[in-house]
C-alpha positions as CSV (number, residue, x, y, z in Angstrom):
1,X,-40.3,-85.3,-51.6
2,X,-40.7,-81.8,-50.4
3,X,-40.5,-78.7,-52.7
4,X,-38.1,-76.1,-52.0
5,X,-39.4,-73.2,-50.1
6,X,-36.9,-70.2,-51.8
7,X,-37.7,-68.1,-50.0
8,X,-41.0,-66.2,-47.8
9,X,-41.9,-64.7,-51.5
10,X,-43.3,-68.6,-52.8
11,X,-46.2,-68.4,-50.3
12,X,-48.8,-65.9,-50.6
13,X,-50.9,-66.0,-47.8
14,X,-54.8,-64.8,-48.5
15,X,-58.6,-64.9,-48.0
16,X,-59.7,-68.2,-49.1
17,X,-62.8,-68.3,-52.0
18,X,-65.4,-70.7,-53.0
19,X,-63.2,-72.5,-55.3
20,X,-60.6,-73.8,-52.5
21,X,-63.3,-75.0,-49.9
22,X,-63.0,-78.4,-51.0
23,X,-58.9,-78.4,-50.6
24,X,-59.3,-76.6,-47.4
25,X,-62.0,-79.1,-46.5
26,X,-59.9,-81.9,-47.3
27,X,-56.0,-80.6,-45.8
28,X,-57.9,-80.1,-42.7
29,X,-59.3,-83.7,-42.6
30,X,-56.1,-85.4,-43.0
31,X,-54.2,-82.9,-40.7
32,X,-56.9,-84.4,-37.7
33,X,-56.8,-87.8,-39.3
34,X,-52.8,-88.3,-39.4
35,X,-51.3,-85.5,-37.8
36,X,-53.0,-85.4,-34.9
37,X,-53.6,-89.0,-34.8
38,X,-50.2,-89.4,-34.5
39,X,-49.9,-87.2,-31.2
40,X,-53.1,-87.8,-29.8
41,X,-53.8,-91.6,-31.0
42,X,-56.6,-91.9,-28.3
43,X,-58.7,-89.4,-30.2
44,X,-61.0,-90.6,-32.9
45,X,-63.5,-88.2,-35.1
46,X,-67.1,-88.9,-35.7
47,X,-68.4,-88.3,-39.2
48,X,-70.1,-85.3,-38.2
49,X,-67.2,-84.0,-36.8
50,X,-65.4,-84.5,-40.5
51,X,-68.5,-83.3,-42.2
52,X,-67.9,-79.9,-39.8
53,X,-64.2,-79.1,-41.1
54,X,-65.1,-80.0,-44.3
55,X,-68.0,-77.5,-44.5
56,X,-65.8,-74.7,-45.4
57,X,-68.7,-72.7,-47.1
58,X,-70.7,-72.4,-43.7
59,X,-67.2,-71.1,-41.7
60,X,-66.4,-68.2,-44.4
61,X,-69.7,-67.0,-43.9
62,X,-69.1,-66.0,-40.6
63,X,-65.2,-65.8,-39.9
64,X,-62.1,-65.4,-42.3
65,X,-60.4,-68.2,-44.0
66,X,-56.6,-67.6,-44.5
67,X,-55.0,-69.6,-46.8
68,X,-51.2,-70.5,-47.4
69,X,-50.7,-70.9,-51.3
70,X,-47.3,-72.1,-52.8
71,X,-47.1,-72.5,-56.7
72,X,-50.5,-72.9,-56.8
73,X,-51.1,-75.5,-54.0
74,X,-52.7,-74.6,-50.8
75,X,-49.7,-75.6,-47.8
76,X,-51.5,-74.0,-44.6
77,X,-54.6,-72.4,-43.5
78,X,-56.4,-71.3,-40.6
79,X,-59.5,-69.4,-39.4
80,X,-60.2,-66.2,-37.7
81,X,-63.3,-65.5,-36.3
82,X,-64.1,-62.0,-35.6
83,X,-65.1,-60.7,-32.2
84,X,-68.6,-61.9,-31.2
85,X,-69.1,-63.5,-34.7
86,X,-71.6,-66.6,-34.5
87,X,-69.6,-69.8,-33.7
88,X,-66.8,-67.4,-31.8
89,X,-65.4,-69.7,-28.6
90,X,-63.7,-66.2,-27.7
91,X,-64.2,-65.8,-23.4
92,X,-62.8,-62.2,-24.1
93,X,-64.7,-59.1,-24.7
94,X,-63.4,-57.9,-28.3
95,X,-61.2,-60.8,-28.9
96,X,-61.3,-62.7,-32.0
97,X,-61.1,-67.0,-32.0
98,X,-58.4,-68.2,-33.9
99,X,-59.1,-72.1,-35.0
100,X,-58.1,-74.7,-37.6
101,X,-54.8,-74.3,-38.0
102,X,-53.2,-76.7,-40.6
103,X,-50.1,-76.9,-42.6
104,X,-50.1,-79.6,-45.8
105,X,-47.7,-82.7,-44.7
106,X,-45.8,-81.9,-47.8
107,X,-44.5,-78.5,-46.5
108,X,-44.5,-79.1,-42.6
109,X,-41.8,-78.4,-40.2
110,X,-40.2,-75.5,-42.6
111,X,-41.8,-72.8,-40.1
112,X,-45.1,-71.9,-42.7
113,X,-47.4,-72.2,-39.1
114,X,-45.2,-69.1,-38.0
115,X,-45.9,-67.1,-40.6
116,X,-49.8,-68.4,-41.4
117,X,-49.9,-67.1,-37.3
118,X,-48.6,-64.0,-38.5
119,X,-50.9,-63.1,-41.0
120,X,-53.9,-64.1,-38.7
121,X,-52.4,-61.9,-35.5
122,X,-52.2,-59.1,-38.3
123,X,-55.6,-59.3,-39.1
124,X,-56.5,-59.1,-35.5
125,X,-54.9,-56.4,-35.0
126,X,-56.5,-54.7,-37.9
127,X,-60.1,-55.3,-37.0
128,X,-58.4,-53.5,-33.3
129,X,-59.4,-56.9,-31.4
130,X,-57.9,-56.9,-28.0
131,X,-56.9,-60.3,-28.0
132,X,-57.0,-63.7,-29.6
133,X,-58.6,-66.5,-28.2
134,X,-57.6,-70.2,-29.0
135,X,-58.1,-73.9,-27.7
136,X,-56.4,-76.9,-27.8
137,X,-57.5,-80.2,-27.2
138,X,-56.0,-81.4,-23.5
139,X,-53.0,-83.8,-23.9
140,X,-52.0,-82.1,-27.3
141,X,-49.2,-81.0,-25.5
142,X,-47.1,-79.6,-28.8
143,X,-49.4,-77.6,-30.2
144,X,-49.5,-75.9,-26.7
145,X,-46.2,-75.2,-26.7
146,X,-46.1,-73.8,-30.4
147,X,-48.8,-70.9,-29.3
148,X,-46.6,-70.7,-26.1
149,X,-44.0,-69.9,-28.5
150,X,-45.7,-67.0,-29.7
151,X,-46.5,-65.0,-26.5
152,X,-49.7,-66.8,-25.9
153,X,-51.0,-68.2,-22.3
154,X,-53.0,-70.7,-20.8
155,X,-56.0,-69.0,-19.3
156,X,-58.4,-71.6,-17.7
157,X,-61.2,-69.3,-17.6
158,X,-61.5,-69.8,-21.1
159,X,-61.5,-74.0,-20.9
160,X,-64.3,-75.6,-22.7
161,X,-65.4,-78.9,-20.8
162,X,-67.5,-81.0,-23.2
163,X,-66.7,-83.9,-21.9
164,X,-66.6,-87.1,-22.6
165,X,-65.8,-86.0,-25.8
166,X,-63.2,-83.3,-25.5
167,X,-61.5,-81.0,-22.8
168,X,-60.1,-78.0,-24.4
169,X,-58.1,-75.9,-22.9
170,X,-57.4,-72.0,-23.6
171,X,-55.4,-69.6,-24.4
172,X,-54.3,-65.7,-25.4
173,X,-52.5,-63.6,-27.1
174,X,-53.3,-60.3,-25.6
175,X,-53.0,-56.9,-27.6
């Protein structure tokens, strides 16, 4: 059963810490394991792959961890890496990579991506990045059309071609 959602002051969106790497970990592992799965059943995960979003630690060390929290629970998160930060997939001079967004199944489809997006466009905007860089896996044709939503465009100079594994294609939101 879903919780209510009152209203935009239940969810506190904010940096994550130590102590919610494991949760974040873990909501980010099931989001790729049956979320995705369930629009992308072709795609499978190798352990090391799992072992990568569950490494929290290592990503806020070098990029920002925002983290949905409603009553306590963490609903959503998603990372922000700034411009030319190690890891960064960002094609752009002076943009920042946005990656990893997930919402908790309990509190999907109530608009929490929206406003998780919000908080992570804000943040570019306060480090003065000129855009924001993202990628999404080729097929994963919703999640397109969410960032499309939000003012962002396909930009193949961006694409990342590793296959056989993945083609991902990008995107921007420029400032």
């Amino acid at each position: 059963m879903r919780r209510p959602l009152r209203d935009p002051s239940d969810m506190i969106i904010r940096d994550a810490v130590e102590a919610d790497d494991t949760v974040v970990g873990e909501l980010l592992v099931q989001a790729y394991l049956t979320q995705f799965a369930k629009k992308l059943p072709d795609v499978s995960y190798s352990p090391e792959r799992l072992a990568d979003l569950r490494n929290q630690m290592a990503r806020r060390a070098c990029a920002s961890v925002l983290v949905a929290e409603i009553d306590g629970l963490i609903a959503g998160t998603v990372t922000l890496y700034p411009a030319g930060a190690s890891g960064s997939d960002a094609w752009i001079v002076g943009a920042v990579d946005l990656r990893l967004l997930a919402i908790h199944p309990e509190f999907q489809g109530r608009g929490l991506s929206g406003r998780v997006l919000d908080a992570a466009e804000a943040r570019a905007r306060k480090w003065g990045a000129s855009a924001i860089c993202l990628h999404t896996r080729q097929g994963a044709l919703g999640v397109a059309r969410l960032y499309r939503s939000r003012g962002y465009v396909r930009d193949e100079t961006g694409d990342l071609d590793r296959r056989p594994s993945v083609y991902l294609e990008a995107h921007v939101l420029r400032f």
